[in-house]
N, C-alpha and C positions, 0 to 999 in steps of 0.2 A: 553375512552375505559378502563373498568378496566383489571384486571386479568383474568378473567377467557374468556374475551374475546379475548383479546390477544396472550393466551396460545392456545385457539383454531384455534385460525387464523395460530398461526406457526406449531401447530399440524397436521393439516388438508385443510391448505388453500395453504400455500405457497409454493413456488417450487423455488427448491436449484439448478438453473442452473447455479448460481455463488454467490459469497458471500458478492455480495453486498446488500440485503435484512436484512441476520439477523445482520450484520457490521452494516449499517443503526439503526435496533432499538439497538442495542448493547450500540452503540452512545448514542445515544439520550437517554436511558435509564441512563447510567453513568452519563448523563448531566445535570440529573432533567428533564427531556423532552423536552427539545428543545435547539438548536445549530444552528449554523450556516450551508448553504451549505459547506462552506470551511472545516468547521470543521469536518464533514462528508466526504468530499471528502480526506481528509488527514489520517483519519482512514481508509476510503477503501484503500487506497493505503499502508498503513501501514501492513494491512493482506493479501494483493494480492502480493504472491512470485511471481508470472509472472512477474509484473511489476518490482521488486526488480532484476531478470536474465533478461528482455531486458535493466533496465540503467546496469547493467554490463556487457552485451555486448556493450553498446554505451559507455561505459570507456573502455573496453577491446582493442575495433578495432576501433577508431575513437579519443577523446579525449586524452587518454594515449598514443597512435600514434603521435600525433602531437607533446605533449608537450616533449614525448620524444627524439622526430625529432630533436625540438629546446633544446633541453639538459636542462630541467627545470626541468622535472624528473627524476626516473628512478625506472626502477621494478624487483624486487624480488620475485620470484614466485606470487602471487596475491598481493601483498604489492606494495605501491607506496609510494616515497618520495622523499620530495624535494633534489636537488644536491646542 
């Protein structure tokens, strides 16, 4: 595919119902054109805030919970660190 077909696919073709599409060629374009899935999948995850505020609720109410239980941690406004 060159350029100008490319450019028309994401002008006109594609739909932005999440960001995993133009994160995909984003990827692979930085990458010389081709990557691995992982690699791809760590980039998506890298641009998806969603996913970045559900692990911070699963430290908020669940792992910083426990470790704080067991006196391992301890927290300071969003800050955590070992005791």
């Amino acid at each position: 595919m060159d350029f100008q077909d490319l450019n028309h696919f994401i002008r006109t073709r594609m739909r932005m119902s999440h960001i995993y599409q133009p994160v995909m060629l984003m990827t692979l374009l930085e990458s010389g054109g081709e990557c691995t899935e992982t690699e791809i999948a760590r980039s998506i995850l890298a641009h998806d805030g969603s996913q970045i505020e559900y692990y911070e609720n699963v430290v908020r109410n669940m792992v910083g919970v426990v470790l704080r239980k067991h006196k391992i941690v301890e927290k300071r406004g969003k800050n955590y660190s070992m005791r």
